[in-house]
N, C-alpha and C positions, 0 to 999 in steps of 0.2 A: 432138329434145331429150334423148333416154336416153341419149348421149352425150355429152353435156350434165354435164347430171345426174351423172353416174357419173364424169366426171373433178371436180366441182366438192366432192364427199364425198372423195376422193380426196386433193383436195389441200388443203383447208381448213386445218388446220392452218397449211400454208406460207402461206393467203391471209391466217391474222391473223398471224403473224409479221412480215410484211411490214408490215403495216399496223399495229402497235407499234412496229417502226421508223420510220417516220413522224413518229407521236405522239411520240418519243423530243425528237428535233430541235424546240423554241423557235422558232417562227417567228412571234414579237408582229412584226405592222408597225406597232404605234403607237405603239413603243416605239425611236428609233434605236438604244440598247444592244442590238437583238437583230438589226441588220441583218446580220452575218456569219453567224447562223443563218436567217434567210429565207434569204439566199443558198444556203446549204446545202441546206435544203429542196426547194430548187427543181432543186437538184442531183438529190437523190434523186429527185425524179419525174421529173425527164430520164432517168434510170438506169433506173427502174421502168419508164417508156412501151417504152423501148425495148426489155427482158428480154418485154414482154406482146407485142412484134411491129410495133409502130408502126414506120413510116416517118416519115425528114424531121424528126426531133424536136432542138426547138431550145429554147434559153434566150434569149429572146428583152430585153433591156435595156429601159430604162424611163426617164424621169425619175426612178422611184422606185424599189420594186422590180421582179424581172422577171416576164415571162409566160413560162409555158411552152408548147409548140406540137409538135404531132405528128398526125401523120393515118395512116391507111391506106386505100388507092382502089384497090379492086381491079376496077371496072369503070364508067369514066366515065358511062355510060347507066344507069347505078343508083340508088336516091336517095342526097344524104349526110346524114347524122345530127352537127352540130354539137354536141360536148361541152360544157358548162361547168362550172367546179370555182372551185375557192379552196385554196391551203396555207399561207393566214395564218391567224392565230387573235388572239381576244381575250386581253390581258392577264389572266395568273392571277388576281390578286389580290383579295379577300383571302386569302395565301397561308396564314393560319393555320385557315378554314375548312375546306379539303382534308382529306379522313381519310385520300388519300396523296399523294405529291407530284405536282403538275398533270403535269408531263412524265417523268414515270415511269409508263408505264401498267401497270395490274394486271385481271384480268379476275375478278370477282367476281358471283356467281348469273347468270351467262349476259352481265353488262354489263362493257363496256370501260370503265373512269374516266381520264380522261385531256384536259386540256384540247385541243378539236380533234376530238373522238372522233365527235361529231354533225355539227358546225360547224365545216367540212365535211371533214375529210381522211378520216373514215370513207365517207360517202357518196361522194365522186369518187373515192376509192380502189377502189368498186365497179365502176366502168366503165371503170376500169384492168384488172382482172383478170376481169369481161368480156369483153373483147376477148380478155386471154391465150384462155379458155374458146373463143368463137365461134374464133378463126385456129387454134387447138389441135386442133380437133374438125370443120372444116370448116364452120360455122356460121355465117360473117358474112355479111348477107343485103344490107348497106348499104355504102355506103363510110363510114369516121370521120374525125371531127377531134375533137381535144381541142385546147380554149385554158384552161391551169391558171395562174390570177393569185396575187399578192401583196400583193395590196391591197384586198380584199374587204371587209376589218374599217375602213378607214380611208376608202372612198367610189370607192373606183375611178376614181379622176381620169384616170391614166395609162391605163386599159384603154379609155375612150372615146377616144383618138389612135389607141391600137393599132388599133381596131378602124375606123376613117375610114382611116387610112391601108395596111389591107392588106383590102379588100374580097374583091377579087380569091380573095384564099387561101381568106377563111369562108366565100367560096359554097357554100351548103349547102341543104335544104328546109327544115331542123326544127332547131331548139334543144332541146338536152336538158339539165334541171340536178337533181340531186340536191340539193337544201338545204334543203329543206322536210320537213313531216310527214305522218302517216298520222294520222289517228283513234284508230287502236288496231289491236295486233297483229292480235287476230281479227276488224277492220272498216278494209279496205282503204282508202283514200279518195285522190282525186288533187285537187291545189291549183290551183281554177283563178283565181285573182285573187291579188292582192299590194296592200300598202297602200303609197304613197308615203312620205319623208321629208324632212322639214327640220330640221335638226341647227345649233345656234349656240351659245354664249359671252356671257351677260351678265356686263359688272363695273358696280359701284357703286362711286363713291368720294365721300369723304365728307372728314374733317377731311386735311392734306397730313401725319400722321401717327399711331402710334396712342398714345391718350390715356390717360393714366391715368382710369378708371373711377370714382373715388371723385371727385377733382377736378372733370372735365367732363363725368360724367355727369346726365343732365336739361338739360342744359346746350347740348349739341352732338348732332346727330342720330346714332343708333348704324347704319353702313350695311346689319349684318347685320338691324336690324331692319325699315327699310325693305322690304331686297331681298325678305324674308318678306312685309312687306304689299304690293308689286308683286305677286310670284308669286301669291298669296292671290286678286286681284284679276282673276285670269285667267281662272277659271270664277265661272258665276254657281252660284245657289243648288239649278240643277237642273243642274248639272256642264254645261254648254255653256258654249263657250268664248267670251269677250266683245271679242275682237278683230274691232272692226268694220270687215264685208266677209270675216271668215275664211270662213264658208258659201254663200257666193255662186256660188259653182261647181261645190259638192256634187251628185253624181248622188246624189237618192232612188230607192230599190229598191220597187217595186208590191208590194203587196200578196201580189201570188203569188209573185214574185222570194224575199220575205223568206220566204213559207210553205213554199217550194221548201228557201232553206237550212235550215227549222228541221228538216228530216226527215234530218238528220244527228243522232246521237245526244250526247244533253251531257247530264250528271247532274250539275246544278248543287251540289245536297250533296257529292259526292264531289270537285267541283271548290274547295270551302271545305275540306276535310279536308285534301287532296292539300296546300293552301297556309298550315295552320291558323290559316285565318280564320275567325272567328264571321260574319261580311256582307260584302257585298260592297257596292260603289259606281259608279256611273258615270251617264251621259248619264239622263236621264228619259225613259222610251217606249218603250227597246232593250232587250233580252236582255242578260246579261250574253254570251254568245257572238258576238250582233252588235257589242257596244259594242269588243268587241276584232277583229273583221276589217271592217265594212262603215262605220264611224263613224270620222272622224277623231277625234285625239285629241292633248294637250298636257301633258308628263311633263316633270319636274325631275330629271332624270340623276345629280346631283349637286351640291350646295353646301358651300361651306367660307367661312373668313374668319376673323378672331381667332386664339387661342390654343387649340387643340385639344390640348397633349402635356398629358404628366402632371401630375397635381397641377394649384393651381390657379394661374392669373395674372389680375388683374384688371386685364384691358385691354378698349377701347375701341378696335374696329379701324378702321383708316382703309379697309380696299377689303373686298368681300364680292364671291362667284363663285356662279355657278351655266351648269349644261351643263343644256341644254333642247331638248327633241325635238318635234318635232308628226309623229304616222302620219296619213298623207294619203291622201283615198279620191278615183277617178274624179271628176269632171275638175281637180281642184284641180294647180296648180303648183307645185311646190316653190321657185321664185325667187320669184314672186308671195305664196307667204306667206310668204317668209323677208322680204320688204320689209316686208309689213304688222305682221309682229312689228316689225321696228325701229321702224319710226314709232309701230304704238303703246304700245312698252314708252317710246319715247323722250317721245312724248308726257305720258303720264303720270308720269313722276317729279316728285317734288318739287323746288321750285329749292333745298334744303338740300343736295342731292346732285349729283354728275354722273354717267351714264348711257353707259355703252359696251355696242353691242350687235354680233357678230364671228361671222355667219355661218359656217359648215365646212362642211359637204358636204349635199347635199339628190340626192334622182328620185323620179323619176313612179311612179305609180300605175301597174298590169296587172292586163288583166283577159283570160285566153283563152277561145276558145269552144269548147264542148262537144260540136258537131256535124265538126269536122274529122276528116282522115285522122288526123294526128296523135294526137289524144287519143283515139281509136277503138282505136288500135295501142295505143297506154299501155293503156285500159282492159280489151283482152284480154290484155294482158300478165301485166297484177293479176291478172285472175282466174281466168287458168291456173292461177297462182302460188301465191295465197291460196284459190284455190275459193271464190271468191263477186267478184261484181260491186262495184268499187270504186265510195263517194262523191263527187261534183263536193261540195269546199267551198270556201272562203274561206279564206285565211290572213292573220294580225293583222301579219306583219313587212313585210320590205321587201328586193326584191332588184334595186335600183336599175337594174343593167344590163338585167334584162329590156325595160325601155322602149325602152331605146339598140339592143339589137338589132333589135328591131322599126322605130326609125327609122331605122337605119343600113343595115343588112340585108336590110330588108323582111321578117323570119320570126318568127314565135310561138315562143313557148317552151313545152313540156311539163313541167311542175314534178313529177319524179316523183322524188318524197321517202320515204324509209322511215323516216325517223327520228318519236319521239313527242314532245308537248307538255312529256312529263316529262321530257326527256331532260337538264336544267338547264343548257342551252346557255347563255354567258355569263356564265355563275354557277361558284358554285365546287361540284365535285365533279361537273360532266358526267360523262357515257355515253354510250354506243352499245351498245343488245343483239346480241350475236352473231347473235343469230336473226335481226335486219333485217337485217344485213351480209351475211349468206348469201341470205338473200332477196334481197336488191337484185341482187346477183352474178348467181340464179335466174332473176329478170325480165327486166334487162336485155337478153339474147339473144333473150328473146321479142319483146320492146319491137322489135328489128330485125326480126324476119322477119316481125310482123307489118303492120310498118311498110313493106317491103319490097311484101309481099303485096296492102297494103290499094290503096296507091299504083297497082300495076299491074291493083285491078280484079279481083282473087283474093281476096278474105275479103270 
């Protein structure tokens, strides 16, 4: 590895150059005004896989947008190490909270700002120039594959075809994905669970248009007000969600399971500070750190309706929206609650109203184990790296295809994330610390030889 090492100081510089160019390029997929820059995008990591040494690297088409695809096998009897990435990204907005502009990236106290920078083109970008690293220096102990999608932010519809339809190619041992977090710089930590999602679209509509306020107000049911006492009426008074049957298939954690995760470090004051909140809120019984990885949970994404521009108008809207999520823990389904939400958001409306409920994308819940080859390698990885033995924790998001490879592929995924909780992924003014981005680079090669080593019965 001092070969290693000494090319990856070496060239650093050129490794964030690169990876500002990246961030440069707009690649919203939920946005169709930004499909000629996904495309782009995807162009450039065709361009990038292959400058790092990749074989076979293609752009591979889609319903929507594309996958990118490239391996290198340098010895079929070796193990392979399956890539996964993402080079989409969330819509900037709101673009006037940025203190620069989202895809202009600036590097500022050690951190990249740049929407993308965490999530994820900073971290798959790591395993890009990796590889340069390990083929550079004689170093790749595995054979690779990279699969870099487009669709990450919008549910990855297109990536489960891809992935049913070329088995054959992803035969691999291991899934490897950077898009997760660490604990904290100086407290390693590798994510061994993920929470499910169910993602929909309520509308309410109410009069067949909007009413003057003075006129028909008191008069005619206001929909935004409704849609507020629906949503209201979704948790009870100890924040549990009252969608009957939503906990019916919750895996409970023992007692030692949960005592297991609290010896992960969380300073709940610094965690109010960090968000400056006076309290916090949630489920009754759980931690505020369980209530966000081990507890499902039911979020209002967004609502709108009326007259929102300036100044005022006194209207009475005929339709009211809202975007609404549920993180979903072992064994729950995400088609299975995306039904019970409809029925009983449908149920309960008033008959003054009607009721539209418009599912979007939902997966499963992961959870991997702690005792494989796999996460053995990751966790010497860590701690060559960092100098201390990495955390098993939980993490509160959702990276849907994790399930899918496991059903389709039959292989676990190693979630080995350098990015931090603060990193305000999806928000406006993300980052990425230079110091992870060099780390990630750092480990990764070990992550293979370890992986290599362990596999054959040598570590």
């Amino acid at each position: 590895m001092e070969k290693a090492e000494a090319y990856i100081e070496a060239h650093k510089e050129r490794f964030l150059e690169e990876l500002l160019g990246i961030l440069r390029i707009p690649s919203v997929s939920a946005d169709p005004a930004y499909k000629q820059e996904v495309q782009r995008c995807a162009e450039a990591v065709r361009d990038r896989l292959i400058e790092a040494g990749a074989d076979k690297v293609e752009i591979c088409p889609t319903a929507g947008h594309p996958i990118v695809y490239g391996e290198k096998i340098i010895d079929p009897d070796l193990p392979t190490v399956l890539v996964y990435g993402h080079y989409d990204v969330q819509p900037p907005d709101p673009l006037e909270l940025w203190a620069s502009p989202p895809f202009e990236p600036v590097i500022k106290d050690g951190q990249i700002y740049a929407r993308g920078s965490a999530d994820d083109k900073g971290q798959f970008y790591m395993h890009v120039k990796a590889l340069e690293v390990m083929l550079k220096n004689d170093g790749l102990a595995c054979n690779a594959k990279f699969m870099i999608e487009g669709e990450e932010e919008v549910g990855s519809d297109n990536l489960a075809l891809f992935v049913k339809e070329n088995k054959d190619r992803l035969k691999a041992d291991v899934v490897l994905i950077s898009d997760t977090a660490m604990i904290a710089n100086d407290v390693p930590s590798i994510n061994t669970g993920l929470r499910g999602l169910s993602y929909l679209e309520v509308e309410v509509t109410g009069p067949n248009r909007d009413l003057h306020s003075g006129v028909y107000g008191g008069a005619v049911a206001n929909p935004i007000n409704v849609l507020c006492d629906l949503i209201s009426s979704l948790h009870d008074k100890d924040r549990r969600i009252t969608i009957p049957g939503f906990y019916d298939r919750v895996v409970e954690l023992s007692d030692a399971e949960r005592k297991a995760l609290a010896e992960a470090p969380f300073d709940l004051e610094e965690f109010k500070r960090d968000l400056g909140i006076e309290e916090v809120l949630g489920e009754k019984g759980y931690s505020s750190d369980e209530r966000s990885t081990i507890r499902p949970t039911l979020d209002v994404n967004g609502i709108w309706g009326g007259y929102i521009g300036e100044g005022a108008k006194t209207v009475l809207p005929s339709k009211a929206f809202a975007k609404i999520s549920m993180r979903l823990v072992p064994d729950q389904k995400s088609a299975a609650i995306s039904k019970l939400f409809k029925e009983h958001f449908e149920r309960i409306a008033p008959p003054y109203v009607n009721v539209e409920v418009r599912p979007h994308h939902g997966g499963e819940a992961a959870v991997t184990p702690t005792d494989s080859v796999a996460y053995k390698a990751a966790s010497l990885a860590m701690e060559e790296t960092f100098g201390k033995a990495p955390i098993p924790t939980r993490g509160g998001g959702s990276i849907p295809i994790v399930a899918l490879f496991e059903q389709e592929l039959g292989l676990k995924t190693i979630l080995f994330g350098f990015g931090l909780d603060s990193n305000a992924i999806h928000s406006p003014n993300e980052h990425f610390g230079v110091f992870n981005y060099i780390q990630g680079i750092r480990a990764i090669p070990r992550f293979y030889k370890h992986f290599a080593a362990v596999s054959n019965g040598k570590s």
